[in-house]
PAKE-237937 format. One record per residue: x, z, y of N, C-alpha, C in turn. Coordinates in Angstrom, 1 decimal. Atoms other than C-alpha are relative to their C-alpha. Layout:
BEGIN
> nu nw nv cau caw cav cu cw cv
> X Z Y X Z Y X Z Y .
...
END
This chain:
BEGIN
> nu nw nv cau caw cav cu cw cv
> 0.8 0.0 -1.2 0.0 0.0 0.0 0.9 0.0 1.3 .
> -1.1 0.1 -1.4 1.3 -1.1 3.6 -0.7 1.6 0.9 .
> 0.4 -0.6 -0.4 1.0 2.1 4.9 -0.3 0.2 2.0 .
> -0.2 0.2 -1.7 2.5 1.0 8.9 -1.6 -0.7 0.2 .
> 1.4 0.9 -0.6 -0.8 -1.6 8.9 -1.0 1.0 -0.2 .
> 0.7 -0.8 0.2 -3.0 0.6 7.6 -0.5 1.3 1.1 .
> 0.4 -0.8 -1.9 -2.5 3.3 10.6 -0.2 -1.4 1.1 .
> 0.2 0.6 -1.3 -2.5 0.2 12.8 -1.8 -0.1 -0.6 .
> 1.7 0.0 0.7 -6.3 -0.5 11.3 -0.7 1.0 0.4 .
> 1.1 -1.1 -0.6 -7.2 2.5 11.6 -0.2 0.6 1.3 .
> -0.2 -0.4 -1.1 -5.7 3.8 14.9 -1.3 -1.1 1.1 .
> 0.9 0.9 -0.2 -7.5 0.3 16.3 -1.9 0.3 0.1 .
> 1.6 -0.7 0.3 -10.9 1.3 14.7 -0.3 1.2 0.4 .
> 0.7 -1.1 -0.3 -11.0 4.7 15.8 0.2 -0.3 1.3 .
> -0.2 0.4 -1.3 -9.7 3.7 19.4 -1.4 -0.7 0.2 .
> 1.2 0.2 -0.8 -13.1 1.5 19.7 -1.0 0.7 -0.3 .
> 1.1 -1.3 0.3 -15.6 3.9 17.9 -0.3 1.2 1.1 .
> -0.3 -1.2 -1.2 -14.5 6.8 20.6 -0.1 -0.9 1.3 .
> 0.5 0.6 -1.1 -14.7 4.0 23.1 -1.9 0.0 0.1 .
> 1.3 0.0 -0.5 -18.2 3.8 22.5 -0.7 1.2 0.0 .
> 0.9 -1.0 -0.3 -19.1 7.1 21.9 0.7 0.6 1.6 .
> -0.7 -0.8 -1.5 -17.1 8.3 25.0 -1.2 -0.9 1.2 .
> 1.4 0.4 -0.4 -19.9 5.5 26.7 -1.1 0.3 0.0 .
> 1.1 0.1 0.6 -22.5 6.1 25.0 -0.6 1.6 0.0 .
> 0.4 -1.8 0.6 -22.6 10.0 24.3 -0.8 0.7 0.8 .
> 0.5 -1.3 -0.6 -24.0 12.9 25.8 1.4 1.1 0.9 .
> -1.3 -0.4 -0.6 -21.0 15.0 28.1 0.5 0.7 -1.2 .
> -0.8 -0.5 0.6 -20.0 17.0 25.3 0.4 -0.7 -1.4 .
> -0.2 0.9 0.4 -20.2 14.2 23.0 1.3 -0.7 0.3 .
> -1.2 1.1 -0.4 -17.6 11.9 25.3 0.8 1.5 0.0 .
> -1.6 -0.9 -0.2 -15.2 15.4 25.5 0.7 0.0 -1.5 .
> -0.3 0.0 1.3 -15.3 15.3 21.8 0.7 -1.0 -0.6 .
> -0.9 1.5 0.2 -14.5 11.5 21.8 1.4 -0.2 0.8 .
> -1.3 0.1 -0.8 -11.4 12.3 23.7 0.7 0.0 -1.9 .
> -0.7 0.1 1.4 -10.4 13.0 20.1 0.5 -1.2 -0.6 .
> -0.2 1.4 0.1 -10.3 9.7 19.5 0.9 -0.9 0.3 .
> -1.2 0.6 -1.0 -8.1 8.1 21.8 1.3 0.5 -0.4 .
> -1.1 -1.0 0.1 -5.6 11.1 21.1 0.4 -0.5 -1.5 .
> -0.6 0.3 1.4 -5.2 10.5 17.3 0.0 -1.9 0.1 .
> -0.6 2.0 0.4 -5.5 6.2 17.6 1.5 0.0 0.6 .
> -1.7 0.1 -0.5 -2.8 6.5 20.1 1.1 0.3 -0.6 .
> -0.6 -1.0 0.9 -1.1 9.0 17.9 0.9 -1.1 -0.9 .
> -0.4 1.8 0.8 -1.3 5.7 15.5 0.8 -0.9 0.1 .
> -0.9 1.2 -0.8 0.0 3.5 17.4 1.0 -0.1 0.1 .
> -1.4 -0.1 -0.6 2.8 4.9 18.8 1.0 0.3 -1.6 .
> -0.5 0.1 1.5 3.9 5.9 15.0 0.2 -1.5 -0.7 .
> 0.1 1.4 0.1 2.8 2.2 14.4 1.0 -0.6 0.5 .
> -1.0 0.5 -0.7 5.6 0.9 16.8 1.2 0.3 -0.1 .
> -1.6 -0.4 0.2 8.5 2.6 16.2 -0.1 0.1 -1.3 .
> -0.6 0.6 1.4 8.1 2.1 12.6 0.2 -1.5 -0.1 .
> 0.1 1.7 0.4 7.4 -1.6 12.8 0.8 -0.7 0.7 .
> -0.8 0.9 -0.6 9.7 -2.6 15.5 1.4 0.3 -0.7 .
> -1.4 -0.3 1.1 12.9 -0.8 13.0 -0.3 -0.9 -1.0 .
> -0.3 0.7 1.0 14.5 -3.4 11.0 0.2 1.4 -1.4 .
> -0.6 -0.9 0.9 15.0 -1.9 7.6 0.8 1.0 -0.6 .
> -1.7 -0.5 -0.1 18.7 -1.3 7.9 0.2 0.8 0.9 .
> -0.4 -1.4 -1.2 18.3 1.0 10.9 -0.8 0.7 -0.4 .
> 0.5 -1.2 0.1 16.6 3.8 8.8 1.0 0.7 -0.3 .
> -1.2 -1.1 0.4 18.9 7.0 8.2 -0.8 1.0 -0.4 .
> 0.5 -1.1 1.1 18.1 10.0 5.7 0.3 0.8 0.9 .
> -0.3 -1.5 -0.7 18.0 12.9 8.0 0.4 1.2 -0.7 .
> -0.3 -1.8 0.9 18.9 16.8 7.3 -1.4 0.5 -1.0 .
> 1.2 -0.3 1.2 15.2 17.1 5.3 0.3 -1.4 -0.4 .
> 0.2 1.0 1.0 16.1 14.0 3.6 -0.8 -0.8 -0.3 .
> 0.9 0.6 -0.6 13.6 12.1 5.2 0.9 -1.3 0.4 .
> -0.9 1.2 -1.3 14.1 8.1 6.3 -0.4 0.1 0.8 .
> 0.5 0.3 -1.5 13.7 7.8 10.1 0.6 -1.0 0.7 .
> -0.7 1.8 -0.8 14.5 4.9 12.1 0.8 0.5 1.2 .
> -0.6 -0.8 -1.0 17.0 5.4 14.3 0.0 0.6 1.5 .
> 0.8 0.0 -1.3 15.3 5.2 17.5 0.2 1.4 0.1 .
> 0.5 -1.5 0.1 13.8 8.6 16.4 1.4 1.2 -0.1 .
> -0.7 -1.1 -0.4 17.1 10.3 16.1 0.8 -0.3 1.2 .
> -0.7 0.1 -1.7 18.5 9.0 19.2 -1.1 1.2 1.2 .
> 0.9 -1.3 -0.7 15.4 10.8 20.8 -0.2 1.2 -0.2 .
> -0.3 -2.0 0.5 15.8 14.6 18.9 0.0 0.4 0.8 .
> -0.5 -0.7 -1.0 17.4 15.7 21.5 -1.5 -0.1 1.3 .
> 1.0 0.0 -1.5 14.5 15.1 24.0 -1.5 -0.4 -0.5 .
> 1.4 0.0 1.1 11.6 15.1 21.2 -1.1 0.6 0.7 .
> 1.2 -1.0 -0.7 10.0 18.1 23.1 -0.5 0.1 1.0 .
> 0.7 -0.3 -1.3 10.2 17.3 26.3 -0.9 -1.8 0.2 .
> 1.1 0.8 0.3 8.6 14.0 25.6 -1.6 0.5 -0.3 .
> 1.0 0.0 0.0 6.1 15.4 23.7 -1.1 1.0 1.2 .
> 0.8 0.0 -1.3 5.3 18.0 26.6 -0.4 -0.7 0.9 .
> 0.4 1.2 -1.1 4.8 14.8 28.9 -1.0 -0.3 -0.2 .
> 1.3 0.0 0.0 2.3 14.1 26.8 -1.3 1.0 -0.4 .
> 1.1 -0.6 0.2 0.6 16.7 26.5 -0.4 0.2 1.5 .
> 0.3 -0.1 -1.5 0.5 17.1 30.2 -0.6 -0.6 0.4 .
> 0.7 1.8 -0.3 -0.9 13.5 30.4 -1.5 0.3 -0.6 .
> 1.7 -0.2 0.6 -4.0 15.1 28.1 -0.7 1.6 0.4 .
> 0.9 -1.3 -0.4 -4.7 18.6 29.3 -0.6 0.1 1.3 .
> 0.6 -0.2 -0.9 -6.1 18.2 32.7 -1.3 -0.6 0.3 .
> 1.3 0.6 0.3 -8.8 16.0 31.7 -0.9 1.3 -0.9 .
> 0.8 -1.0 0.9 -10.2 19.0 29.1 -0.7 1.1 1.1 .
> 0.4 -1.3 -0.5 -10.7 21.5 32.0 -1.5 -0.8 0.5 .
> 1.3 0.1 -0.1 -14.3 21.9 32.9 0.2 -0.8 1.6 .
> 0.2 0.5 -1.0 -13.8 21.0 36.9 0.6 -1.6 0.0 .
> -0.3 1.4 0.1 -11.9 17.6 36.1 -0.8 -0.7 -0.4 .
> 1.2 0.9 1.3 -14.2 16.7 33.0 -1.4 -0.3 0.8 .
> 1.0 0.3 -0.8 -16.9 17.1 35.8 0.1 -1.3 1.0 .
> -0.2 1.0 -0.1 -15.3 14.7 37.6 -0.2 -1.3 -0.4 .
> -0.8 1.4 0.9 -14.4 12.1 35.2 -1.4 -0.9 -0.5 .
> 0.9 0.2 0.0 -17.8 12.2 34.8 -0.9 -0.9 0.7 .
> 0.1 0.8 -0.9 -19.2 11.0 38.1 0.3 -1.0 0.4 .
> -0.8 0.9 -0.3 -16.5 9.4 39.0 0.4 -1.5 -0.6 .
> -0.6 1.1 0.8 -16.1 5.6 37.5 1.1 -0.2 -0.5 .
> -1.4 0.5 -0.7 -12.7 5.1 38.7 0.7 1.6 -1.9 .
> -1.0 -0.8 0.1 -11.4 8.3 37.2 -0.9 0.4 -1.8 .
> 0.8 0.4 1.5 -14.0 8.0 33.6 1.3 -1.0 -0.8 .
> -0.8 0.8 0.6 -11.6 4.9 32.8 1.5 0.6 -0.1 .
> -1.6 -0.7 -0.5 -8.5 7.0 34.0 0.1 1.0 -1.2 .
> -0.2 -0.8 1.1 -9.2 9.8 31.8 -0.3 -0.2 -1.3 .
> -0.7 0.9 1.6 -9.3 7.8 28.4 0.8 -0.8 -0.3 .
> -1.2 1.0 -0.3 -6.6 5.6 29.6 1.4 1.2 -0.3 .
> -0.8 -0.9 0.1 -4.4 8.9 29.7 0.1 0.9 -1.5 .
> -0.1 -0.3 0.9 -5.9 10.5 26.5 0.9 -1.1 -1.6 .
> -1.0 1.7 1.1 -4.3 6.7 24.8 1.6 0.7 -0.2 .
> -1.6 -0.3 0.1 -1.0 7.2 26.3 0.8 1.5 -0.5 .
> -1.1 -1.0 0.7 -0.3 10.8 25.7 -0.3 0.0 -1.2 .
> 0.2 0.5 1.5 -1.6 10.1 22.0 1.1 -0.3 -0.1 .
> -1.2 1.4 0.0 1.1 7.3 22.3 1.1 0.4 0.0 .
> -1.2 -0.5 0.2 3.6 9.2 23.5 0.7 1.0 -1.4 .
> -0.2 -1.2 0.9 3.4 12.3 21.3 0.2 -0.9 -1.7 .
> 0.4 1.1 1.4 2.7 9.5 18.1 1.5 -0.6 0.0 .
> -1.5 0.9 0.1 5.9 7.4 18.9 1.2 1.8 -0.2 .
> -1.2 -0.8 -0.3 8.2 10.9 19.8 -0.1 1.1 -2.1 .
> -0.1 -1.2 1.3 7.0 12.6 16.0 0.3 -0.2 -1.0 .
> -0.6 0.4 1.3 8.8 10.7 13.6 1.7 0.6 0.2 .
> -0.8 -0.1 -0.4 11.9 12.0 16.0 0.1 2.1 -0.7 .
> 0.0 -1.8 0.4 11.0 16.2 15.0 0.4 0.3 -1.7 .
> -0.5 -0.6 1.2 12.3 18.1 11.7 -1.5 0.0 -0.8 .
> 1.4 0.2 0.5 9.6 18.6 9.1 -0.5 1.6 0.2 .
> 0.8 -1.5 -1.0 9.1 22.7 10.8 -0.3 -0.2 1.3 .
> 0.5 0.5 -1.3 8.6 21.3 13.7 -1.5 -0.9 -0.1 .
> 1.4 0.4 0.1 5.8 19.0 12.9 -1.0 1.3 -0.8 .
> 0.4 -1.0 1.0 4.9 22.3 10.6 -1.1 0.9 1.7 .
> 0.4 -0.4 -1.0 4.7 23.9 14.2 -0.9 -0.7 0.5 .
> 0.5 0.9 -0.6 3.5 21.4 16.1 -1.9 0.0 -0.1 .
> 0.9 -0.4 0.4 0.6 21.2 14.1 -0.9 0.9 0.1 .
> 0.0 -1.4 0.0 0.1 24.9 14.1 -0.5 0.3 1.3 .
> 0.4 -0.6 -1.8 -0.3 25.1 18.0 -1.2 -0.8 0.4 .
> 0.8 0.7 0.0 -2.6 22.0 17.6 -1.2 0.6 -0.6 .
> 0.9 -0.8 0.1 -4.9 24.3 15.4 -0.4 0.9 1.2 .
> 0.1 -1.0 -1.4 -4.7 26.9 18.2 -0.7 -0.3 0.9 .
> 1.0 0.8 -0.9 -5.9 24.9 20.6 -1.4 -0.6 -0.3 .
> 1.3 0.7 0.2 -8.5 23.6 19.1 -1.4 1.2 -0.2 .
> 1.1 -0.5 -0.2 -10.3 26.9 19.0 -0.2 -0.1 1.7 .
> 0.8 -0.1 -1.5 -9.8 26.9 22.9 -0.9 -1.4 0.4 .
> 0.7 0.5 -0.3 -11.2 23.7 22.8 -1.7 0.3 -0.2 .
> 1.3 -0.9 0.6 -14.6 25.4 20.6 -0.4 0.8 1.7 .
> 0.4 -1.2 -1.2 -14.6 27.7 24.0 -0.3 -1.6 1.0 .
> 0.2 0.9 -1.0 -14.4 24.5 26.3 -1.1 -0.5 -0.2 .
> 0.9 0.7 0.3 -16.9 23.0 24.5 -1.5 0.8 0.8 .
> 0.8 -1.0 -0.3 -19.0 26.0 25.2 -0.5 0.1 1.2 .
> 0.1 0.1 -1.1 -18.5 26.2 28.3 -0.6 -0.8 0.6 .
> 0.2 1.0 -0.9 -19.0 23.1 29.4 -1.6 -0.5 -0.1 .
> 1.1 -0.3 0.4 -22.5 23.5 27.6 -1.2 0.1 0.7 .
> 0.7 -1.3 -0.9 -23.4 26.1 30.1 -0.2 -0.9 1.1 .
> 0.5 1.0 -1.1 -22.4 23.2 32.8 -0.8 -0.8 0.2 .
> 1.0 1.3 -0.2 -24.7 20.5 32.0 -1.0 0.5 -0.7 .
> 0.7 -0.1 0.5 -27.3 22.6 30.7 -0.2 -0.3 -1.5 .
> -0.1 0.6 1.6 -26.9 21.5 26.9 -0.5 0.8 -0.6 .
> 0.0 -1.2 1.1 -28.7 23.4 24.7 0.8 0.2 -1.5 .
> -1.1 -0.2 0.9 -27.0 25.2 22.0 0.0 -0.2 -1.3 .
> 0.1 1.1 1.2 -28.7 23.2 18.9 1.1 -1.2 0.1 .
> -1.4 1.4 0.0 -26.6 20.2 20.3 1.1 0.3 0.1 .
> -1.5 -0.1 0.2 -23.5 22.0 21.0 0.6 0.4 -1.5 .
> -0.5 -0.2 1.7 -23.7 23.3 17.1 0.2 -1.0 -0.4 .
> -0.4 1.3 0.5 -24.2 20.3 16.5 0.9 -1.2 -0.4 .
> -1.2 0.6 -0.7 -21.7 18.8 18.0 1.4 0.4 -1.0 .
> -1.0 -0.9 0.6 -19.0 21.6 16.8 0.2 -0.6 -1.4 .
> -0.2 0.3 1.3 -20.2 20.3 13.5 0.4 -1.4 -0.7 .
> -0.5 1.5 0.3 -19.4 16.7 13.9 1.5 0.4 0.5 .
> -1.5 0.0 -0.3 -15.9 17.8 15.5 0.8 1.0 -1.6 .
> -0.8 -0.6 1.3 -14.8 20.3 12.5 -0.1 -0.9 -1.2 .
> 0.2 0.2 1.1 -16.4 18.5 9.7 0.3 -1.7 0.1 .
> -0.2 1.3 -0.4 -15.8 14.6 11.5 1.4 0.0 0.0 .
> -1.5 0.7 -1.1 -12.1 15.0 12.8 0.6 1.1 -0.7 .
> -0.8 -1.2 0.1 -10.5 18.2 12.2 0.2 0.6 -2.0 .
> -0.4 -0.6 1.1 -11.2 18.8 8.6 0.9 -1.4 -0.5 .
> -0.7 0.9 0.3 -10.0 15.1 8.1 1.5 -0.1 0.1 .
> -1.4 0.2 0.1 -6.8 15.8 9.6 0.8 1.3 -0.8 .
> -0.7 -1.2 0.8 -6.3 19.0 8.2 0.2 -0.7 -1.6 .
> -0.3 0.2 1.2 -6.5 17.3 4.5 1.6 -1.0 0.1 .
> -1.0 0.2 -0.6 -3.9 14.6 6.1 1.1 0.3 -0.3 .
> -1.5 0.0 0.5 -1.5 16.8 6.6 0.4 0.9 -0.8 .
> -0.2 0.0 1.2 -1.9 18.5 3.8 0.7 -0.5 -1.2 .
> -0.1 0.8 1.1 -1.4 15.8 1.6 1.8 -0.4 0.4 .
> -1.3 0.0 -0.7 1.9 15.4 4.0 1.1 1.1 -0.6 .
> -0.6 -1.2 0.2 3.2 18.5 3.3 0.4 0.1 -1.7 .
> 0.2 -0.1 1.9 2.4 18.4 -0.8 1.2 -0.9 -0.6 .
> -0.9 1.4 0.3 4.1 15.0 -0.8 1.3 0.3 0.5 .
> -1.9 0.0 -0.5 7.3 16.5 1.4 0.7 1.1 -1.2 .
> -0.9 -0.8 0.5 7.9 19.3 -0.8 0.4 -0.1 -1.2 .
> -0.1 0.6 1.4 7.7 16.8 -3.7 -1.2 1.1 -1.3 .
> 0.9 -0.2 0.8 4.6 18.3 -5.5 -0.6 -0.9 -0.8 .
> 1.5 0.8 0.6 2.8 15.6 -6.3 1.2 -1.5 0.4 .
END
C-alpha cells in the first residue's frame, strides 16, 4: 500500500468535507471543523517532505527510524517551528476572535486559511521529532482538547446553542475525529515498538 498517496487522498478529502461543514454548519459545528483543516494540513505537509525525498536521501536515525534528510537538517529548530504553528492556530479558538471570524467574511476565509498552514507547518516539521517527542506532542494535544470541550461550551453560552446540540456535537468531535486519531496513533506506536 502507497501509504504517502493515501495521506495525500485523505488529507485532500478531509480538507473539502470541513470546508463544507465550516460553511455550512452551525458556529460550533464550523469551530469543530477547524479540526479539519488542522489534521489535512497535517497530511499534507507529511505528504511533501516525504514525496519530494528521493529515496537515497533517507537516513536511520537514533530510534532507527528512516527520515529524509530534510527532517534532520530541521531537529534543531523542530519546536520552534512547530510553536509557529501552533500560534498560527490558537487565536482563532478563542471565543472573542471566533466571534469575529464569524461576522466578518474577510477574516471567516482568514481563519481556515491559517488553520491549513499551521496543520502544514506542524505536519511537514514531525517527521523531524524523536519518537518521545511525537509521544509528547501528542500528549499536550490530548490536553488541549479538553480545553477545547470548555471552548466549546463556552462558546455555546455565546450563540445561545442549546445543550442537546452542543452534546451532540462533543459526540461527533470524540467519537468523529479524536477517537480516530487516538486509534492512529496507537497503531503507530504498536508498530514502532515492533509489536505487531
Amino acid at each position: 500500500m502507497n501509504y504517502l498517496n493515501l495521506g495525500k487522498y485523505i488529507g485532500i478529502s478531509l480538507l473539502f468535507v470541513s470546508a463544507l461543514v465550516y460553511i455550512l454548519g452551525d458556529p460550533l459545528l464550523r469551530l469543530i471543523s477547524y479540526q479539519g483543516p488542522i489534521i489535512s494540513g497535517a497530511l499534507l505537509g507529511w505528504y511533501v517532505i516525504h514525496s519530494s525525498t528521493p529515496q537515497d536521501r533517507y537516513i536511520e536515525d537514533q530510534d532507527n527510524e528512516k527520515v529524509p534528510v530534510t527532517s534532520l537538517l530541521l531537529r534543531k529548530r523542530a519546536w520552534l517551528l512547530i510553536t509557529i504553528g501552533i500560534a498560527l492556530l490558537i487565536p482563532w479558538f478563542t471565543p472573542q476572535v471566533f466571534a469575529i471570524s464569524l461576522r466578518d467574511q474577510f477574516f471567516f476565509v482568514v481563519a481556515f486559511l491559517f488553520q491549513v498552514i499551521g496543520g502544514f507547518v506542524i505536519g511537514y516539521v514531525i517527521p523531524s521529532l524523536r519518537f518521545m517527542e511525537k509521544f509528547i506532542l501528542y500528549s499536550l494535544g490530548f490536553g488541549a482538547d479538553l480545553f477545547f470541550i470548555l471552548l466549546l461550551y463556552i462558546d455555546s453560552m455565546l450563540f445561545y446553542i442549546s445543550q442537546t446540540v452542543l452534546l451532540n456535537d462533543v459526540i461527533i468531535l470524540v467519537y468523529g475525529i479524536k477517537l480516530l486519531e487516538g486509534i492512529l496513533f496507537g497503531v503507530y506506536i504498536v508498530k514502532r515498538i515492533n509489536a505487531i
